[in-house]
PLY file of the C-alpha trace (Angstrom):
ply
format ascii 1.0
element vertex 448
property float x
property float y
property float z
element edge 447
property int vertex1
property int vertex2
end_header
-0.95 -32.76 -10.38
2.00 -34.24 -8.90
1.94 -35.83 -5.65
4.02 -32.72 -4.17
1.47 -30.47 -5.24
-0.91 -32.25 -3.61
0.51 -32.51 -0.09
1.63 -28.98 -0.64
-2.59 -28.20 -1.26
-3.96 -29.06 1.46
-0.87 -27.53 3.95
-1.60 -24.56 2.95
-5.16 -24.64 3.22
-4.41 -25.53 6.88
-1.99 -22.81 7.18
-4.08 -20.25 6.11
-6.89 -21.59 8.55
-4.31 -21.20 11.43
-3.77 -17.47 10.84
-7.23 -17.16 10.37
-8.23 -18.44 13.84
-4.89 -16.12 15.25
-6.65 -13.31 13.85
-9.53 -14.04 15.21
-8.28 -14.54 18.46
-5.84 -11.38 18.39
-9.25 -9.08 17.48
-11.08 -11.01 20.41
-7.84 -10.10 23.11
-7.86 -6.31 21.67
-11.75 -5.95 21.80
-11.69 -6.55 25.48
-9.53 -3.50 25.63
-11.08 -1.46 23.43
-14.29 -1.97 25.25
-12.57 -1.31 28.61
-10.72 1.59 28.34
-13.91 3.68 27.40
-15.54 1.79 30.78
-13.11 3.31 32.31
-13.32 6.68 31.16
-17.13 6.76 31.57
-16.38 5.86 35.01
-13.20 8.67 35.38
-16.27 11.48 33.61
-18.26 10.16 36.95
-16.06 10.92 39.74
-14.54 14.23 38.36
-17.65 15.39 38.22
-20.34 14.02 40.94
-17.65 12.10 43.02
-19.40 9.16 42.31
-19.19 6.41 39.49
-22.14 6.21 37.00
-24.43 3.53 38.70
-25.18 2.64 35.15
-21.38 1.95 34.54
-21.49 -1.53 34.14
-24.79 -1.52 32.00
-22.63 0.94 29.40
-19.51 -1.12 29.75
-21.85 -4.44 28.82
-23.68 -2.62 26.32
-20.20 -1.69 24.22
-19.03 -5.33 24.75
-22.13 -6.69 23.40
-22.12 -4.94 20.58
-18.19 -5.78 19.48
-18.99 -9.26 20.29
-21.82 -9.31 18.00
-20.08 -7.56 14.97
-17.00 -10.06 16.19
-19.50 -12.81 15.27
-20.27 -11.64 12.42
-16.46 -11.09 11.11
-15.24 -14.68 12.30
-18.03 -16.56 10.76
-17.85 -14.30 6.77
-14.55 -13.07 6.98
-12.07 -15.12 9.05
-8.92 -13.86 7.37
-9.88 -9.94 7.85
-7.28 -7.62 8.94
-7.71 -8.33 13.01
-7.40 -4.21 14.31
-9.92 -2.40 11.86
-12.87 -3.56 14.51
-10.81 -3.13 17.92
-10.07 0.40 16.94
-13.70 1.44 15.20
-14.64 0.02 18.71
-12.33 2.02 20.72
-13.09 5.26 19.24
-17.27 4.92 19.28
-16.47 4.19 22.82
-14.68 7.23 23.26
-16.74 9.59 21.31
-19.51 8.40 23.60
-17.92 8.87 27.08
-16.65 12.91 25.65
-19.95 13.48 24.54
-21.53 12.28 27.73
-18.96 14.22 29.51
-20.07 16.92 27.56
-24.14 16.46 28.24
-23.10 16.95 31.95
-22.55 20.78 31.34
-25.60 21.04 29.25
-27.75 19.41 30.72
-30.59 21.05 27.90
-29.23 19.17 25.22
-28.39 15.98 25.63
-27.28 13.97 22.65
-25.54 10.78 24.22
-28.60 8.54 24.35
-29.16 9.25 20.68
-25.56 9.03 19.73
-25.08 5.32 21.65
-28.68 4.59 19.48
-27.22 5.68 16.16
-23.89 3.47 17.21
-26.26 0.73 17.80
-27.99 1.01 14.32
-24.22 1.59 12.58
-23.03 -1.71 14.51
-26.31 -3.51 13.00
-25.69 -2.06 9.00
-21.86 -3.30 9.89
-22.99 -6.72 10.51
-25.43 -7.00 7.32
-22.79 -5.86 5.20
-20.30 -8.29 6.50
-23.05 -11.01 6.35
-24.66 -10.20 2.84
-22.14 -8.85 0.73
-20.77 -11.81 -1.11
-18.37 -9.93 -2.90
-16.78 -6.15 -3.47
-16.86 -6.90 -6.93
-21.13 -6.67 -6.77
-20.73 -2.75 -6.26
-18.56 -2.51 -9.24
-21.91 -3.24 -11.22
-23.67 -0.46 -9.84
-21.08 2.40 -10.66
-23.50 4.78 -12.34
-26.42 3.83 -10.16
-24.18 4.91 -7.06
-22.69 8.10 -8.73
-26.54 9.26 -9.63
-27.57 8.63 -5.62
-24.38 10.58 -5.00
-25.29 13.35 -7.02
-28.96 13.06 -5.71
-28.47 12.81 -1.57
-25.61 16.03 -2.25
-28.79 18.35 -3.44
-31.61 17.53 -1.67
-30.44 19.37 1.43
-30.48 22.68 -1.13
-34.08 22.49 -0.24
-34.18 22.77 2.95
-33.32 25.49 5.22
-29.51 26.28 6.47
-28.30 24.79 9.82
-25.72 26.99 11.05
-24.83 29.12 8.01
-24.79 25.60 6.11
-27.45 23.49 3.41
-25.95 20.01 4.11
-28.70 18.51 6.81
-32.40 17.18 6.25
-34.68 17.62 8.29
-37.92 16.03 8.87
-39.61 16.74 12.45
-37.29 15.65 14.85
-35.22 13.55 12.39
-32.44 15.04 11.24
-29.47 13.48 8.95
-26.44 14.56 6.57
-27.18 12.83 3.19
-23.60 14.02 2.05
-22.18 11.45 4.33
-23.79 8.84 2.81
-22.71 10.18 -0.69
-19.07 9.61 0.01
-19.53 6.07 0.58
-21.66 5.63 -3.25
-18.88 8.79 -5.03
-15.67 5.95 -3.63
-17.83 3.16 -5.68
-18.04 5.22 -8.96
-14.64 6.52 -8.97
-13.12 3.52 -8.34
-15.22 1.70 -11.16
-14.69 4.55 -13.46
-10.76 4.73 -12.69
-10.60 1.16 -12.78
-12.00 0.92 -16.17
-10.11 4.15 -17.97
-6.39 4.02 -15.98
-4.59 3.20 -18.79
-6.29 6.04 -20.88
-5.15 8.39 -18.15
-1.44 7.19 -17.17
-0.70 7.92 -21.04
-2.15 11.60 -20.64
1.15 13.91 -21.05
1.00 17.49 -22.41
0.79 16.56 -25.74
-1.72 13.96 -25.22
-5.05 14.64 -24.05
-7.42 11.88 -23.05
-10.40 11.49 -24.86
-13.42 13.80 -24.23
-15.49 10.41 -22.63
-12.61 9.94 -20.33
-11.87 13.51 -19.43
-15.10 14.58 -19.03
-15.79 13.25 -15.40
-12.53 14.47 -13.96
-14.34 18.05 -14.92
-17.48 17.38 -13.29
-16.55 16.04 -10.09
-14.98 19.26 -10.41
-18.03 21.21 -11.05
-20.19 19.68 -8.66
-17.93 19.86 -5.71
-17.44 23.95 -6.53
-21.60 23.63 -6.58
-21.72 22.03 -3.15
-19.68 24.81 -1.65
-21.38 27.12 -3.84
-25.29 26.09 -3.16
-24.57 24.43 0.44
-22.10 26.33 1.71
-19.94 23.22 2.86
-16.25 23.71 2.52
-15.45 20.55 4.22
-17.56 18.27 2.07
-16.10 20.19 -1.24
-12.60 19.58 0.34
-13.21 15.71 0.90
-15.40 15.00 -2.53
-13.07 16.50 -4.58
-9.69 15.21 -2.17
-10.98 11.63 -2.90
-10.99 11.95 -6.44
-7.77 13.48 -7.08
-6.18 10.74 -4.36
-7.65 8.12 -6.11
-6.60 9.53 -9.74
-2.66 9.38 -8.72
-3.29 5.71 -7.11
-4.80 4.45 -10.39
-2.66 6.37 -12.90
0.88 6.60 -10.85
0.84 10.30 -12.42
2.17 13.33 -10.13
0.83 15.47 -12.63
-3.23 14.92 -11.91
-2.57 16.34 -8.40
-0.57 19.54 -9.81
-3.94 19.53 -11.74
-6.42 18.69 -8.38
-4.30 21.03 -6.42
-4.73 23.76 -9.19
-8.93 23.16 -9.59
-9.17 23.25 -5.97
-7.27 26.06 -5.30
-9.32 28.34 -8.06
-12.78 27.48 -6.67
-12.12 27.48 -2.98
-10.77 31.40 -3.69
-13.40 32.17 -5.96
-15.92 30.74 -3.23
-14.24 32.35 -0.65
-14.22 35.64 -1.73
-17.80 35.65 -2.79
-19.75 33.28 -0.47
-20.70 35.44 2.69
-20.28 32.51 4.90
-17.11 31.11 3.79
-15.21 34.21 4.02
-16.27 34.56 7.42
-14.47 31.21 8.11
-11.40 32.39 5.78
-11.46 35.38 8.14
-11.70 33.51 11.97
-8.84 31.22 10.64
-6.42 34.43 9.75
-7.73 36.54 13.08
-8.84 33.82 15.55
-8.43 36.44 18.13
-10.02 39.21 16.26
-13.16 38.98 18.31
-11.11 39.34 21.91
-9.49 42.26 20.39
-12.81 43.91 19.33
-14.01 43.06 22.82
-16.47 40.75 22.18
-15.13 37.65 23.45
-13.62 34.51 22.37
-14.71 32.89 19.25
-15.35 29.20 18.87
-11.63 29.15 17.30
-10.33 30.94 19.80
-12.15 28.86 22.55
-10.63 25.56 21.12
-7.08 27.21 20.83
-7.23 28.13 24.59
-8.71 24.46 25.06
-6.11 22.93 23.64
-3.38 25.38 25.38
-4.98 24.34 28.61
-4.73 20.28 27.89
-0.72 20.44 28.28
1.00 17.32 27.86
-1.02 14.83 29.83
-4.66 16.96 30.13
-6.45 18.04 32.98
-8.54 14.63 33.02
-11.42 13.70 31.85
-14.97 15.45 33.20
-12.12 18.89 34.36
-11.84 20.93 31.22
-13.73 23.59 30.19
-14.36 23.09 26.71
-18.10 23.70 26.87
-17.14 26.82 26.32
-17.07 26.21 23.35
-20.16 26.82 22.65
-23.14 24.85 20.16
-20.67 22.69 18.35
-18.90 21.38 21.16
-19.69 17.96 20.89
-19.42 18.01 16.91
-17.20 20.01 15.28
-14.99 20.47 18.16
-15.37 17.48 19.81
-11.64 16.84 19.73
-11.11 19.86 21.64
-12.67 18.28 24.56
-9.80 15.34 24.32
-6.88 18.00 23.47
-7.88 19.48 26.63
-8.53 16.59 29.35
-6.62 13.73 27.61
-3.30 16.11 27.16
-1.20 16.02 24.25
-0.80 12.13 25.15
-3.98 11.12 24.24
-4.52 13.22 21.14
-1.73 11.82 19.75
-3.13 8.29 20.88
-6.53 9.09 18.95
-4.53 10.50 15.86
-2.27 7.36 15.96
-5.75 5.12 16.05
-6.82 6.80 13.04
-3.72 6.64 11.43
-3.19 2.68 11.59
-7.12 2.85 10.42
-5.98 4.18 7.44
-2.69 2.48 6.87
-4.88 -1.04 7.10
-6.88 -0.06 4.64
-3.92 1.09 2.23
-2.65 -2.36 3.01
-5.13 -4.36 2.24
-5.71 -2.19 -1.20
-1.79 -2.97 -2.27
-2.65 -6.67 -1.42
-5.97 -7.17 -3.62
-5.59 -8.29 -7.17
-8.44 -6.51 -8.60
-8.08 -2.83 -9.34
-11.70 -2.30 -8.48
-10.90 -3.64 -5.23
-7.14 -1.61 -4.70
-9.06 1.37 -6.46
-11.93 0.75 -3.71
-9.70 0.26 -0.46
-7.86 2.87 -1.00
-11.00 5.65 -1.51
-12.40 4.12 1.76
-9.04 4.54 3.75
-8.46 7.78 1.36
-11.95 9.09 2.97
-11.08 8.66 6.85
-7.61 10.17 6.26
-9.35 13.08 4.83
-11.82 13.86 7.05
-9.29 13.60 10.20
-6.99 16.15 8.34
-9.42 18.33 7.73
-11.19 18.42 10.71
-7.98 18.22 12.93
-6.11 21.47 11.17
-10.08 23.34 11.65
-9.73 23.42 14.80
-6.42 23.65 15.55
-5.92 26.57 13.13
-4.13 25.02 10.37
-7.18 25.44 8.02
-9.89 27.02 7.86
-12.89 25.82 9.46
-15.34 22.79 8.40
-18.33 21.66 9.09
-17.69 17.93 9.33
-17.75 15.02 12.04
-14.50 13.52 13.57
-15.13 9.74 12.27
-16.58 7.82 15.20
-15.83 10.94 18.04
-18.29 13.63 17.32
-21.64 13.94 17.69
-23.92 12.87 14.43
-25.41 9.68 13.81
-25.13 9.76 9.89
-21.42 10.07 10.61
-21.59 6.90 12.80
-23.70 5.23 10.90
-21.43 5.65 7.47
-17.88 4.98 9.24
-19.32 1.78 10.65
-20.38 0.83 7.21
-16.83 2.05 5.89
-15.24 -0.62 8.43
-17.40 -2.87 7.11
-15.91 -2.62 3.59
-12.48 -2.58 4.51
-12.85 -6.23 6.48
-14.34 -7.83 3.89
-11.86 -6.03 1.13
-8.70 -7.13 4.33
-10.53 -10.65 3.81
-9.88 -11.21 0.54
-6.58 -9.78 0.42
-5.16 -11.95 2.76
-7.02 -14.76 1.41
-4.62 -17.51 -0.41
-4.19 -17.99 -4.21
-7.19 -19.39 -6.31
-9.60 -18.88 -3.49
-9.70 -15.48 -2.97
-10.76 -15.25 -6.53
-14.28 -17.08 -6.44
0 1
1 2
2 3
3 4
4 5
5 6
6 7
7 8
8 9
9 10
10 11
11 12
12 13
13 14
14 15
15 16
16 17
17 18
18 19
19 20
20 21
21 22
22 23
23 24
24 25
25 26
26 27
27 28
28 29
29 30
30 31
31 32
32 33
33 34
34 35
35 36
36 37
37 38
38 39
39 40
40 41
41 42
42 43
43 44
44 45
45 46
46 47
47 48
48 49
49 50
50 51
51 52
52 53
53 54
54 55
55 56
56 57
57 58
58 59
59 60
60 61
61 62
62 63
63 64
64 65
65 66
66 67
67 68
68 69
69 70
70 71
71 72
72 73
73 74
74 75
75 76
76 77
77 78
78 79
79 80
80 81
81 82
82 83
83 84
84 85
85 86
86 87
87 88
88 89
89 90
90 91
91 92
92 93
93 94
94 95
95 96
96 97
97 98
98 99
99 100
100 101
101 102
102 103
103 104
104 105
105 106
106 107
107 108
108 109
109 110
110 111
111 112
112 113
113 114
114 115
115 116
116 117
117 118
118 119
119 120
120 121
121 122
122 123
123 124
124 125
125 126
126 127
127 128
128 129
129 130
130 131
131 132
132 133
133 134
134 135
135 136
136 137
137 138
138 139
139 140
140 141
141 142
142 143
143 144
144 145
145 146
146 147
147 148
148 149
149 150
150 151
151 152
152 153
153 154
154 155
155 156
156 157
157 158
158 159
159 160
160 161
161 162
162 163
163 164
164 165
165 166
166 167
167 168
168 169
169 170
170 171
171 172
172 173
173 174
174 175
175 176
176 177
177 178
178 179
179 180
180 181
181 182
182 183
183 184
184 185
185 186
186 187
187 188
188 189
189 190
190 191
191 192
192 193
193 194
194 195
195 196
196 197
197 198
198 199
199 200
200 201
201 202
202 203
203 204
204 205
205 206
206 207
207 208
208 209
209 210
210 211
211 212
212 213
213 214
214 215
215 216
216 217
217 218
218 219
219 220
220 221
221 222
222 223
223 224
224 225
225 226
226 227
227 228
228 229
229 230
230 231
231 232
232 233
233 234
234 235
235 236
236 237
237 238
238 239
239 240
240 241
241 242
242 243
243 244
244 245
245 246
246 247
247 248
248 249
249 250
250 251
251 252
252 253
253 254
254 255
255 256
256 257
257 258
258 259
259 260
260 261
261 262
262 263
263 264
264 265
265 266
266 267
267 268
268 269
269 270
270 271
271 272
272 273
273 274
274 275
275 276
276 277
277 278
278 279
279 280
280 281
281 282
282 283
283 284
284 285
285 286
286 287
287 288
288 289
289 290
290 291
291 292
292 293
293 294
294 295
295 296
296 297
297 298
298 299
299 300
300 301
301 302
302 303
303 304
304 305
305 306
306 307
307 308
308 309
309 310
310 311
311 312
312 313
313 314
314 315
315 316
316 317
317 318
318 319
319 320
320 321
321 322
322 323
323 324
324 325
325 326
326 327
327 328
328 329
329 330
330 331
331 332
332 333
333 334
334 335
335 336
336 337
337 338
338 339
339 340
340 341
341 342
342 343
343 344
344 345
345 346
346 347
347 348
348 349
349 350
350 351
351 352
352 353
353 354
354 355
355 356
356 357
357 358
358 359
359 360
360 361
361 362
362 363
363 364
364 365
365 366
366 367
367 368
368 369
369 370
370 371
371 372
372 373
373 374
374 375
375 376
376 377
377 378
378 379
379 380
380 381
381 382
382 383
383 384
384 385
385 386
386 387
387 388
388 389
389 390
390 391
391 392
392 393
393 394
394 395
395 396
396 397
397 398
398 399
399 400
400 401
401 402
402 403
403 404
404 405
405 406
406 407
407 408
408 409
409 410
410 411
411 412
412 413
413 414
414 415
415 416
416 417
417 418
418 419
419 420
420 421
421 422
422 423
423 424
424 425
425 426
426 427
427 428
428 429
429 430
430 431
431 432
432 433
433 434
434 435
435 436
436 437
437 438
438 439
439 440
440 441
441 442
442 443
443 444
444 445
445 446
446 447
C-alpha cells in the first residue's frame, strides 16, 4: 500500500463518519416535526369538536416523541449511515393515523379503537428497534428462504378456519384478540422471492419464446400463482391476492429486466380475478359497487360505503373542511380502516391528500434507492419487494375508495385502523434502514 493510499484510507473513513452524524442530525431536526404536526392536529380534532384542547395533549405529543427518540436511538447507534427520512415519515404518518382515528372515536363513542391502535404502535416501535438492534445482517434471512415461504403459506390458511369477518376469511380470532396473519406473510413471501429470484435470474432473463426455463425454475412462478387465486378463492380477499401476486411479478421484471414476465403477471392475474369474480358471491358484489356506486341511492336505499366516501371526498375540496368537521362517519363500520383516508380527503382537502400520497411516495422511492445502491442481489431483490409492498398497498387501497378499483379489504400502511398492519410496516421500516445502511456504507466495509 502506497503512502497515498494510506492517507486516502483513513479520509474517507472520516468522511463517511461526517455524513453519518449529518444524517443523524437531519432525521433528529425532521422527527421534531413529524412528531409535532400530529400534536397539532390532535389538538385542531379538540377544538372543532368540544371547543377545548385535549387536556391530555401534551401527554400524546410526549408519548409520540418518546417513542421516535427511542427508535432514533436505536438507528444512530446500529445504523448510522441509514437513509435519514424513512423514520421521520413512518413517524409522521402513525401520528396521523392516530389523531383521524381518534377524531373518528369521537362520533362513535361505542367503539373506540385509538387506545389500542397507539398500543399496537407502541409494540410495532419496540419489534422496529429489535430488528435494528439484532439483525446483524440482511444476508441472515437469505438462509431462511424456504423456512419463510412455508410460514407464508401457513399464516395465509389458518384464517380458512375461522369464521368470515365482513364477507372475508383473512382475520384470527381468539377472544378478544384479533390479528391478520396475511400481513405478516408479506413480510416472509418478499424473503423467499427475493432468495429464489436471486438465485435463478439468469435462468429467467434467458427465457424467450423458444426457450422455456426449466420445470425447477418455472414451477414457483405457477404456484405463487395458484395460491394467490386460492386466497381469493378460500378467503375471499381480493386485496391480499392483488398484493401477493403484484409483488412477485414486480420483483420478477427487477431481477430479470424482462417486459415480457409482466405481459405474463398481467395475463395470470387478469384470468383469475374474472374467474373469481364472476363466481365468488362476495367479490362480485364488490365488482358490482365499483361499476354502480350509486346503484343503492337509485334503488332508494341509501348511500353505500362507496358512495359515502365519493361524497366525502367531494365535500373535502381543495383545502378540507378541517380536521374534527367532516362527516365521514358516515361511512359506516370501516371508517377508520378501509376508508380511513376518506376521513383526510375530506377535512385535510385535496392539499393534504396529496401531502400523505407524496409521504408514501418518497417512502417508496427510498427504498428503490437504497435497492439500486446495494451490491448484493439478495439485498436489491429484498429492498425493492419491501418498497414494492408499500407502493402496492397505497395503490390499491387509494383507487378502492376512490373508485378506480374495485374494493379491498386492506389497511392504509400506518393510517388505518389494525394493529397487525402497524405492527408489520414498522417492521418493514426496519428493513429498509438497515438495507439504506449498508448501501450507503463505503467500499470494503459494507461487505463484512
Amino acid at each position: 500500500m502506497t503512502a497515498s493510499t494510506r492517507t486516502a484510507a483513513p479520509a474517507s473513513v472520516a468522511s463517511a463518519q461526517h455524513r453519518a452524524g449529518t444524517a443523524r442530525g437531519v432525521e433528529l431536526g425532521l422527527l421534531v416535526g413529524a412528531v409535532l404536526i400530529p400534536t397539532y392536529g390532535y389538538a385542531a380534532v379538540g377544538l372543532a369538536h368540544d371547543r377545548a384542547v385535549p387536556p391530555d395533549v401534551l401527554g400524546y405529543g410526549a408519548g409520540l416523541g418518546a417513542l421516535a427518540l427511542f427508535a432514533h436511538l436505536a438507528v444512530r447507534l446500529r445504523a448510522p449511515r441509514a437513509d435519514p427520512l424513512f423514520l421521520p415519515i413512518a413517524v409522521l404518518l402513525n401520528g396521523l393515523g392516530l389523531v383521524l382515528i381518534y377524531r373518528l372515536d369521537l362520533e362513535t363513542p361505542e367503539s373506540v379503537a385509538a387506545p389500542a391502535q397507539l398500543v399496537w404502535s407502541t409494540l410495532g416501535v419496540g419489534l422496529f428497534v429489535v430488528a435494528v438492534t439484532l439483525l446483524p445482517h440482511h444476508r441472515v434471512l437469505q438462509r431462511y428462504a424456504y423456512l419463510s415461504v412455508t410460514a407464508a403459506l401457513a399464516l395465509m390458511v389458518v384464517p380458512v378456519l375461522f369464521p368470515p369477518v365482513n364477507g372475508a376469511r383473512i382475520w384470527i380470532r381468539l377472544g378478544e384478540l384479533s390479528f391478520q396473519p396475511g400481513e405478516f406473510a408479506k413480510i416472509l413471501l418478499a424473503v423467499f422471492f427475493a432468495a429464489y429470484l436471486a438465485a435463478n435470474r439468469h435462468t429467467l432473463a434467458r427465457t424467450n419464446r423458444r426457450r422455456l426455463p426449466p420445470g425447477r425454475v418455472i414451477a414457483p412462478v405457477v404456484t405463487v400463482w395458484l395460491v394467490s387465486v386460492g386466497v381469493l378463492v378460500l378467503e375471499r380477499d381480493l386485496g391480499t391476492s392483488l398484493l401477493f401476486f403484484g409483488l412477485f411479478v414486480v420483483m420478477l421484471y427487477v431481477a430479470t429486466g424482462r417486459t415480457g414476465w409482466i405481459a405474463v403477471g398481467l395475463a395470470l392475474a387478469a384470468a383469475g380475478a374474472f374467474a373469481v369474480g364472476a363466481l365468488e358471491p362476495h367479490v362480485h358484489g364488490r365488482v358490482d359497487d365499483w361499476l354502480h356506486p350509486f346503484a343503492s341511492i337509485e334503488a332508494g336505499q341509501g348511500p353505500n360505503q362507496v358512495a359515502q366516501s365519493l361524497f366525502a371526498f367531494g365535500a373535502g375540496g381543495m383545502l378540507g373542511t378541517g380536521l374534527g368537521l367532516g362527516h365521514s362517519a358516515l361511512i359506516g363500520f370501516a371508517a377508520k380502516s378501509d376508508f380511513v383516508l376518506a376521513t383526510a380527503g375530506e377535512e385535510l382537502g385535496l392539499a393534504g391528500l396529496t401531502g400523505i400520497l407524496l409521504l408514501y411516495a418518497l417512502l417508496v422511492a427510498r427504498g428503490l434507492r437504497a435497492g439500486l445502491s446495494l451490491r448484493d442481489p439478495f439485498g436489491q431483490l429484498l429492498a425493492v419487494g419491501l418498497a414494492s409492498i408499500v407502493a402496492l398497498q397505497v395503490f390499491v387501497i387509494t383507487g378502492g375508495v376512490t373508485g378506480l378499483i374495485p374494493l379491498t379489504g386492506m389497511a392504509m400502511p400506518f393510517l388505518a385502523q389494525g394493529g397487525s398492519s402497524v405492527v408489520t410496516n414498522w417492521i418493514i421500516v426496519a428493513l429498509l434502514i438497515r438495507l439504506s445502511d449498508l448501501a450507503r456504507t463505503p467500499g470494503p466495509e459494507a461487505l463484512r
